[in-house]
N, C-alpha and C positions, 0 to 999 in steps of 0.2 A: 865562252872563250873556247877555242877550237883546242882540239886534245892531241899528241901525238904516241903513235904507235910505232917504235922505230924512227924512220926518217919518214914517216907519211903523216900528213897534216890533215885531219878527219874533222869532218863536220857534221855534226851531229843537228839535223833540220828535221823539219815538216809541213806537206803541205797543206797552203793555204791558212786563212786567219777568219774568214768570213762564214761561221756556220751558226744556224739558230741555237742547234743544242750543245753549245759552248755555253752558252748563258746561266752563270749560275755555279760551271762546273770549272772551266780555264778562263774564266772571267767572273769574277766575284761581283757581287751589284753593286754597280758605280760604277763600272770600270770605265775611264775617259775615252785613252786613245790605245784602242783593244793593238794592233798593229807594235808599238812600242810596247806594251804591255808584255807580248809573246816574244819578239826578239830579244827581252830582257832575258826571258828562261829556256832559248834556245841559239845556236847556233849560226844558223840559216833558216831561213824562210823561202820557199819554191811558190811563186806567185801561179795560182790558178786562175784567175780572171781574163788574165792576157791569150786562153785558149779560145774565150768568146768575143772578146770584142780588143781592139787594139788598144794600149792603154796613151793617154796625151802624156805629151811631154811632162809637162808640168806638175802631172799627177805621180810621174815616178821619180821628178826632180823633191815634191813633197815624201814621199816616203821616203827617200834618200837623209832630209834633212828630218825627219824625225826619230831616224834611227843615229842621227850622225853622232852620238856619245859613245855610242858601242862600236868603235872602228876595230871590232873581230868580229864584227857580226856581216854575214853575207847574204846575197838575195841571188837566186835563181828564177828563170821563170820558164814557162811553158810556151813555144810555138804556136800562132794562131791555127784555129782548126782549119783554115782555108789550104793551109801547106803540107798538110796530113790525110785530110778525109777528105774534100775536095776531090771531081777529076779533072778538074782544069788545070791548067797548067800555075808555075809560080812563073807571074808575072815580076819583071826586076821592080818593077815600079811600086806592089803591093809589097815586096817582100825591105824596099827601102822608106816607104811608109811606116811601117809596123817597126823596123828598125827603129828608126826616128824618136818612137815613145819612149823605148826602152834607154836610148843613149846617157841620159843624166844617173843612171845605175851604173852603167859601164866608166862615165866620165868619173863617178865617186872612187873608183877601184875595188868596192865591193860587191859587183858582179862574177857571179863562178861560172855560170853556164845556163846557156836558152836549151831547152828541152825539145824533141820533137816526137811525139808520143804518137805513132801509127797504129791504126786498128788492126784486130788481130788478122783479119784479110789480106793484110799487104805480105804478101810474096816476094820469094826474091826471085822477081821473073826481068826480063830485061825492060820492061816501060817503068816497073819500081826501081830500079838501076839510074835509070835515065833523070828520073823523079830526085832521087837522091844526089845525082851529079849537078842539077838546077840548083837544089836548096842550098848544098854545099858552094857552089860561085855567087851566091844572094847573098850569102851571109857568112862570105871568105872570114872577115876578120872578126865573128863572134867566137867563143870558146863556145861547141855545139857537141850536146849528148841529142843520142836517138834509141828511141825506144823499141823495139821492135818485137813482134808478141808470136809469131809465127818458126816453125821448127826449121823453115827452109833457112832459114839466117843463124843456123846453132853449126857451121864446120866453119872449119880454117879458112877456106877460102873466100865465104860471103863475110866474117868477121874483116877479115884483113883487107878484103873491097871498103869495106864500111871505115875501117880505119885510115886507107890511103885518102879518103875524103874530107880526114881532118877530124870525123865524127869519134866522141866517145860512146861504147854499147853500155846502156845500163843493162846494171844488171838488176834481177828482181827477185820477188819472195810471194809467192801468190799463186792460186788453185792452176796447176800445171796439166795436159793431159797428154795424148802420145803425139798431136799435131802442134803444141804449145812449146814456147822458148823455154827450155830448162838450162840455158847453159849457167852454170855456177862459176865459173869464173871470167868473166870476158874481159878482155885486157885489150884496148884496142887506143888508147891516149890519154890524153888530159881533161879534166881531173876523171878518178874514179867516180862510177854514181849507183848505190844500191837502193833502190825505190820496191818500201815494203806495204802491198797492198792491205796483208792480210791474208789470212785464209778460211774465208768464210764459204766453202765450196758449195753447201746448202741451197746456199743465195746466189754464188755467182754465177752459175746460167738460168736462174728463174727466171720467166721471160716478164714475170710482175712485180719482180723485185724492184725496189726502189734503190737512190745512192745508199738510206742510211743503213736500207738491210744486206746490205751487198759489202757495205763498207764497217759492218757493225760485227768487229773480232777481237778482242784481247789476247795478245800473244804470251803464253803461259811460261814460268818457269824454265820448263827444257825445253822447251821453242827459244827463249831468249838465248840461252846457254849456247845452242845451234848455230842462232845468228851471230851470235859474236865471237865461236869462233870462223865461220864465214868472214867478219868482218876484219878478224886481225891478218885472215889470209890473204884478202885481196889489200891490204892494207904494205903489206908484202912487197905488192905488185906497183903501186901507186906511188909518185910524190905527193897528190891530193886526194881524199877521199869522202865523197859527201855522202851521208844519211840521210834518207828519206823516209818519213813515216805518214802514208796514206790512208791507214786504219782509221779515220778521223774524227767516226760518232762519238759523241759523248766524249769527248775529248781523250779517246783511246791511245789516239797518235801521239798526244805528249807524253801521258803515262806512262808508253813502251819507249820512247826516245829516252826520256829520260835513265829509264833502266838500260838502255842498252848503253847509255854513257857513262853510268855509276859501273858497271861491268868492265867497261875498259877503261877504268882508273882516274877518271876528268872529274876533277875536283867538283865536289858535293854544290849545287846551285838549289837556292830554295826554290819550291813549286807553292803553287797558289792552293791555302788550306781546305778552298775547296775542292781543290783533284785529287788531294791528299784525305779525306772524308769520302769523297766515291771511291778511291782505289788503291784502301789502307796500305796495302803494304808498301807502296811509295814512302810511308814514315820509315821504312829501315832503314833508307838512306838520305832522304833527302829533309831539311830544314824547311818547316812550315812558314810563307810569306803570307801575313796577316791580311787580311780584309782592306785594314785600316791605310794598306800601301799605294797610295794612287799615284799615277802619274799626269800633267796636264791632258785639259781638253786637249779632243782630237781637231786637227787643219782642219777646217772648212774646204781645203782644197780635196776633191776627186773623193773627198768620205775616205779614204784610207782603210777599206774590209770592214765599213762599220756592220752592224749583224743585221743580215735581211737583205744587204746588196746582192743582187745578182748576176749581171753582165756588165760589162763598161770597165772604166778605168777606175772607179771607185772599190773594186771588192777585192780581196784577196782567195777567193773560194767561190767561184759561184754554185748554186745549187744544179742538182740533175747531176749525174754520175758522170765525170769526166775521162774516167778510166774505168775498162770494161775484162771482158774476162778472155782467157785466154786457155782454158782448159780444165781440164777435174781436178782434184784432190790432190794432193802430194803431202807426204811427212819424210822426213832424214834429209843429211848434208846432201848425199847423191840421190834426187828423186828415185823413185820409179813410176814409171807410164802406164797410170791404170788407161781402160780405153776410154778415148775420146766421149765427151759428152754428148746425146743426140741433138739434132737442130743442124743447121745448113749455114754456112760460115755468113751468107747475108744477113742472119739470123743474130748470130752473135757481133755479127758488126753494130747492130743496132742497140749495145751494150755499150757502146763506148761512143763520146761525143766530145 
């Protein structure tokens, strides 16, 4: 159930549902219809699959009715990669396509926002400008956050471009350096969106790091304490404000989710006793959901993120790193810019897919 901070309605998510090494940890053995199983102990769900391949109708008209008990539960999803990293153009016709899947989300009313997560390359030069004015008339009547990783889009004036577009700027939490997005509070529309990678800087420009070791961080104590208050300040800001928890090995992502919403006062939801066994101190607040708690088999329709899917309309997470890095090291509410990481920004493009 979404929590309120003042007058701003927060949602506390994370992304994706489809990861091998959930098994065991946010999915106890048996788990039927892992998809409902996670909306039960979250929020919001931000679909990753939708950046590979476009998801059918019908597959998100199925997640829609498997989630349909929980009408405070929301779903988000990710821009296909074709409107992002692509340099062709967005055609109206791909961009009414890919719409088309997503519609039976938006048709339930609990759709919050299509995501469009640019590689750290994209500039705010005038063909990325142009780029952004395309996707913005493709996809006039979506609720659209953009991501953008790059320091040229951290003043007033590329914010506020970005916002007469309609676009919300997420904001983020993740290895920063002096050419990287630090802005901390970007305010630029509806809903708010704070998407936390992590900060595993070790791995994030290792050019052989893989997603799990890139994505493999537990945000400690006084890092949580940071984030939220970050979270009640932009929260300030917003009439809506969604949580994002990227950190996802080993089901890190829910373990900090959850703490970052027991912090901001949203009533105690039990977590599954096996996340609470990998990541004791989850038991100071939260009530242990036994083994024995199943929910029906999952649809036969689209697989629903069953574990192992990869691309398509069936997964909720595909594997390979879908989000890439955008700079060195950072600690405190106001970074500071150690220097840039070595490697050549084609270099670090090829971090993020």
């Amino acid at each position: 159930m979404a929590h309120r901070i003042g007058a701003c309605t927060v949602r506390f998510g994370i992304a994706g549902w489809s990861y091998p090494d959930w098994e065991g940890i946010v999915y106890p053995p048996a788990t039927r219809d892992r998809l409902r199983w996670l909306a039960g102990l979250v929020d919001l769900i931000e679909v990753n699959s939708t950046f590979y391949s476009p998801v059918a109708p019908r597959t998100a008209a199925d997640w829609a009715a498997r989630t349909a008990d929980l009408p405070d539960f929301r779903f988000a999803a990710k821009a296909h990669r074709s409107f992002t990293h692509d340099a062709s153009e967005t055609r109206a016709s791909d961009a009414r396509a890919f719409a088309r899947g997503l519609e039976p989300l938006r048709e339930s009313g609990r759709f919050v926002a299509l995501l469009f997560q640019f590689p750290f390359g994209f500039r705010d030069v005038p063909a990325a400008r142009d780029r952004l004015r395309r996707l913005a008339d493709a996809f006039a009547e979506w609720p659209k956050v953009v991501e953008v990783r790059h320091r040229t889009w951290a003043n007033p004036e590329a914010l506020a471009f970005l916002g007469s577009l309609g676009f919300s700027v997420a904001n983020l939490d993740y290895p920063v350096g002096s050419d990287g997005f630090g802005e901390e509070a970007a305010v630029t529309g509806e809903p708010g969106y704070l998407r936390l990678h992590g900060r595993n800087a070790a791995d994030w420009f290792r050019p052989d790091a893989g997603r799990d070791a890139r994505y493999d961080y537990l945000y400690d104590d006084d890092e949580l304490d940071e984030l939220s208050r970050r979270i009640e300040e932009l929260a300030g800001r917003f009439r809506e404000l969604v949580i994002v928890t990227n950190n996802h090995y080993r089901g890190q992502a829910l373990a900090n989710v959850a703490e970052l919403a027991a912090r901001a006062g949203a009533a105690p939801r039990p977590l599954p006793d096996t996340l609470i066994r990998t990541y004791p101190r989850l038991a100071a607040f939260a009530p242990a959901l036994p083994a024995a708690a199943r929910l029906p088999v999952e649809s036969p329709i689209g697989g629903g993120g069953a574990v192992g899917a990869t691309r398509g309309p069936g997964g909720g997470g595909a594997p390979g790193a879908e989000d890439g890095p955008g700079g060195e090291p950072s600690r405190g509410h106001r970074r500071p810019r150690p220097p840039a990481a070595p490697g050549t920004d084609a270099q670090r493009d090829l971090f993020e897919t």
